[in-house]
C-alpha positions in Angstrom: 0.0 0.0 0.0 2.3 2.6 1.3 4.9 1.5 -1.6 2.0 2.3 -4.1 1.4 5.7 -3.4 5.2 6.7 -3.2 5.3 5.4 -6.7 1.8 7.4 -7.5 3.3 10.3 -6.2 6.9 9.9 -7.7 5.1 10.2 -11.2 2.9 12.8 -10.7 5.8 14.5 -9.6 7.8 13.3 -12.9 4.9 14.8 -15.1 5.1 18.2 -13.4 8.8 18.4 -13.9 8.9 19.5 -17.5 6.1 22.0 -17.1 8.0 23.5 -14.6 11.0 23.6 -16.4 9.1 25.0 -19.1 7.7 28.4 -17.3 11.2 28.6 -16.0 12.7 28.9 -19.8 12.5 32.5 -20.9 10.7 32.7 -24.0 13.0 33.1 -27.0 12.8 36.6 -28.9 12.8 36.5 -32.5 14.6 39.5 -34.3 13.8 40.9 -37.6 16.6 40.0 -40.1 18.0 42.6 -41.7 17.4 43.2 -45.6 19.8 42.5 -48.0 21.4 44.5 -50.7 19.9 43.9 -54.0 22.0 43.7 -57.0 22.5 46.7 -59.7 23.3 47.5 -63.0 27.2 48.6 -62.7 28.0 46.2 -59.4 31.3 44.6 -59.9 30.6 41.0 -58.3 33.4 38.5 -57.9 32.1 34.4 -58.2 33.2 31.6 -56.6 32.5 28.0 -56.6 34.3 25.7 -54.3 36.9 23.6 -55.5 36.0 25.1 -59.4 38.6 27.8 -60.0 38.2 27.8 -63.9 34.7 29.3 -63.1 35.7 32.3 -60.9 34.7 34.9 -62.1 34.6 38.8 -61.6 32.5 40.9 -64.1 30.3 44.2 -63.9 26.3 43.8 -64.0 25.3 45.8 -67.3 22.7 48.0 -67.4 19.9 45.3 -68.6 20.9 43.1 -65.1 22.4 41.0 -66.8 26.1 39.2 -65.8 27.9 36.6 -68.8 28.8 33.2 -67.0 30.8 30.5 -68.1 28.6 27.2 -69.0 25.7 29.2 -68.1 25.3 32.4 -70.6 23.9 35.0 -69.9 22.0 35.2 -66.4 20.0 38.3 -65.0 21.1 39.0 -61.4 19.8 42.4 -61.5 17.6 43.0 -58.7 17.9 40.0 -56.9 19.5 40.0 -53.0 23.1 37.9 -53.1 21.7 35.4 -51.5 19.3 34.9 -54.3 21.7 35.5 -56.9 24.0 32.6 -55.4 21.3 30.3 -55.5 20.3 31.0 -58.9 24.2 29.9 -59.9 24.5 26.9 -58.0 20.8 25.9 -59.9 22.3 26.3 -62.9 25.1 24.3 -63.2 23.8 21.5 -61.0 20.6 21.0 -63.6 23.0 21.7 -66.0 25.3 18.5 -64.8 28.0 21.0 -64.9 28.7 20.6 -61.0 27.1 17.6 -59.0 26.8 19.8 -55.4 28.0 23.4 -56.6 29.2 26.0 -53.4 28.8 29.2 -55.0 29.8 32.4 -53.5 29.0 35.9 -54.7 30.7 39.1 -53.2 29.9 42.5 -54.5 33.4 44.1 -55.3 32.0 47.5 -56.2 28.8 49.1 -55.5 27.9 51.2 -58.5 24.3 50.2 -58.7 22.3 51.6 -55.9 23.7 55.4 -54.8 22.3 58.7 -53.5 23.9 62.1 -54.2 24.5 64.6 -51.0 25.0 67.9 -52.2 25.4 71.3 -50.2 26.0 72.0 -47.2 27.6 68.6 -46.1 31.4 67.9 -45.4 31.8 65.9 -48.1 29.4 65.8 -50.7 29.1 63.2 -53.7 27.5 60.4 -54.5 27.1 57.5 -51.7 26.4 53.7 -52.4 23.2 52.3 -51.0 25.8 49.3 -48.9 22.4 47.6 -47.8 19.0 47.5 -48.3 17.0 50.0 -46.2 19.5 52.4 -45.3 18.3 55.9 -44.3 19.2 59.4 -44.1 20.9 59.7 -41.1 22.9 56.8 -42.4 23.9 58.8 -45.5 24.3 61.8 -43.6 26.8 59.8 -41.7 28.6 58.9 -44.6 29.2 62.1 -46.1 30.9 63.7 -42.8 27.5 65.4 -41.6 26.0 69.0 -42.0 29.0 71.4 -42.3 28.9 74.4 -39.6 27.1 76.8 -42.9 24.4 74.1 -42.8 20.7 74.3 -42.1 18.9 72.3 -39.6 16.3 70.9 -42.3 16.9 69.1 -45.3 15.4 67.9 -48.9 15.3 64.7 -50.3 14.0 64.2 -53.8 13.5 61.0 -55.3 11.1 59.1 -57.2 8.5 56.3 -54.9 6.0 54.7 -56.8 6.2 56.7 -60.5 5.2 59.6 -58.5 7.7 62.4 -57.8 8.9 62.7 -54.1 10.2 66.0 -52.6 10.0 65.9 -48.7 11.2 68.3 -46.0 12.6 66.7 -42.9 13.7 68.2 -39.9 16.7 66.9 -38.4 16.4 67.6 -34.8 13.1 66.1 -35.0 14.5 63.1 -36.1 15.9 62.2 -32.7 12.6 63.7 -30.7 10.2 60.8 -28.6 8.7 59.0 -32.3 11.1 60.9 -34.6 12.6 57.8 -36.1 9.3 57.4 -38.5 10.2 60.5 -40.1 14.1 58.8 -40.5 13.0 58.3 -44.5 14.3 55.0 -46.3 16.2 56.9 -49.3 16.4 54.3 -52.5 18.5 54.1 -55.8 18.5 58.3 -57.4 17.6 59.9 -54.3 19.4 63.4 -54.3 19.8 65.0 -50.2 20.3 68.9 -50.4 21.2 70.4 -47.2 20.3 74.4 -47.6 22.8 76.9 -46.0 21.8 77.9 -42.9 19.3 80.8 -42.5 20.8 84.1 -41.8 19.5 87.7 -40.8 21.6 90.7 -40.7 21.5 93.8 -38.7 22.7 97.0 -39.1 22.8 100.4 -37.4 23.2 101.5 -33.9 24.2 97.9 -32.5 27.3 97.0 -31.3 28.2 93.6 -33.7 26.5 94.5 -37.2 26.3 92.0 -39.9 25.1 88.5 -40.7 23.9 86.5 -37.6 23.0 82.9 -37.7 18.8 82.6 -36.9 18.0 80.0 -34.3 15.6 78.1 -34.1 11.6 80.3 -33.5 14.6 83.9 -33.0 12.6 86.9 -32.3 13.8 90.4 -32.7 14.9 90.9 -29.5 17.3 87.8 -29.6 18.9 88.7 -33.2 19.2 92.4 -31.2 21.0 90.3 -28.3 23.0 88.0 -30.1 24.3 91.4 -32.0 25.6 92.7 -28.7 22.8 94.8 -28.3 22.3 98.7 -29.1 25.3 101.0 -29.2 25.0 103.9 -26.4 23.6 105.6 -29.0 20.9 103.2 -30.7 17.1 102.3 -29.0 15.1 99.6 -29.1 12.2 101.9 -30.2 11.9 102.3 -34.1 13.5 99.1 -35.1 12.7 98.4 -38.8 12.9 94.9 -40.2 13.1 94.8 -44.2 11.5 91.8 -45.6 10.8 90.4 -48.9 7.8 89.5 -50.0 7.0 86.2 -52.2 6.6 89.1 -55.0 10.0 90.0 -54.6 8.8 93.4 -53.1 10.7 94.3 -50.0 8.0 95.8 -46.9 9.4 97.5 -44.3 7.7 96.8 -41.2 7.7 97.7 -37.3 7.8 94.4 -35.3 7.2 93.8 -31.8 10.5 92.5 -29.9 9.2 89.1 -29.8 8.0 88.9 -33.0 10.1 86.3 -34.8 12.4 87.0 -37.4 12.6 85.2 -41.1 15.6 84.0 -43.5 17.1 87.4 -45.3 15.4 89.7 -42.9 17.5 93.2 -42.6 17.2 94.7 -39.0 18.0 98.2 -38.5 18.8 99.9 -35.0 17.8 103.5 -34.8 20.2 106.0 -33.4 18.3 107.3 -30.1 17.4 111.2 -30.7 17.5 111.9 -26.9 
């Protein structure tokens, strides 16, 4: 009796033993693989297959996608991922009875295919290859030194998405703000980045630094006055005129409040006190 319910309770114990085990495991977390590069017209891709050296071969992708292969002809890797491309090689020659279990490995020598051009106001500007698929702005940015010290704090991508023309402008600091990494835009194959200079304002008259000052982000008047050292002895902060052009190209001349904010190109002139 007794030895039968040490053995009853020896298996109950034995079939709770994995479930335990089991909400003791921590769960594992899957992570999103990263995509890969797709092939383009002008790529320089080298080929290997193991143990097959007379069909190495390095060549550029023309402009149709296409690549000439020994045994094989010519083969349109164009737009397909290396991976993809690889397989497409090894598929070949082993229906072809060329190779019984071909290895093939593709590396892309050259990346002429997929590229952006930075221009402006970047410390290095050119044209950047697209190293991996879904690479974004800030990536680029990285690449081409960042926005020089002349640079604006916005910039323009242009592009093509769809057949449709594309021309978006993204604020930078934004970017890195609580949920700014949506606006962090994907850039794709003939995207052009144009970082503007930065937006200036100049003031002139009875202040103690005249000339161009840079505008910060929402300036008023009475910061571009303070960031211009202020009035001279003889200047007042009564009369200021700003000049402004219109979108007509007209220029108005208007009498702003001090915390009115100021605008790219505005002229702000100090009056000399007449007391």
């Amino acid at each position: 009796m007794i030895r039968s319910f040490l053995l009853l309770v020896c298996a109950v114990l034995a079939g709770w033993a994995p479930a335990v085990g089991a909400q003791q495991r921590p769960a594992a977390v899957s992570t999103p693989a990263a995509p890969e590069y797709r092939l383009g017209s002008g790529d320089v891709v080298r080929i290997n297959v193991y143990q097959n050296p007379d069909l190495s071969l390095e060549t550029r992708i023309t402009e149709a996608g296409l690549v000439s292969y020994p045994l094989l002809g010519s083969i349109r890797i164009g737009g397909l991922s290396v991976t993809q491309a690889e397989r497409l090689i090894a598929d070949g020659l082993r229906n072809g009875n060329f190779v019984k279990q071909p290895q093939v490995t593709l590396v892309v020598a050259q990346i002429r295919g997929n590229q952006v051009s930075v221009l402006g106001q970047v410390n290095r500007p050119g044209r950047y290859p697209l190293e991996v698929a879904g690479m974004r702005l800030t990536d680029v940015l990285a690449m081409a030194g960042g926005v020089a010290q002349g640079g604006a704090e916005s910039v323009v991508v242009s592009g093509v998405r769809d057949g449709r023309t594309l021309r978006q402008e993204i604020d930078l600091p934004a970017l890195f703000a609580p949920g700014g990494g949506e606006r962090n835009l994907v850039l794709l194959d003939g995207d052009t980045v144009w970082v503007d200079r930065q937006p200036l304002v100049y003031i002139y008259g009875e202040v103690q630094r005249p000339g161009p000052l840079r505008i910060e982000r929402e300036m008023t008047v009475m910061q571009a006055l303070a960031a211009g050292g202020g009035p001279t002895q003889r200047g007042t902060h009564k009369g200021i005129r700003v000049h402004r052009k219109a979108a007509d190209g007209q220029v108005q001349v208007i009498e702003p409040q001090m915390d009115a904010r100021v605008h790219d190109g505005d002229v702000v002139y100090v009056r000399e006190s007449l007391f």
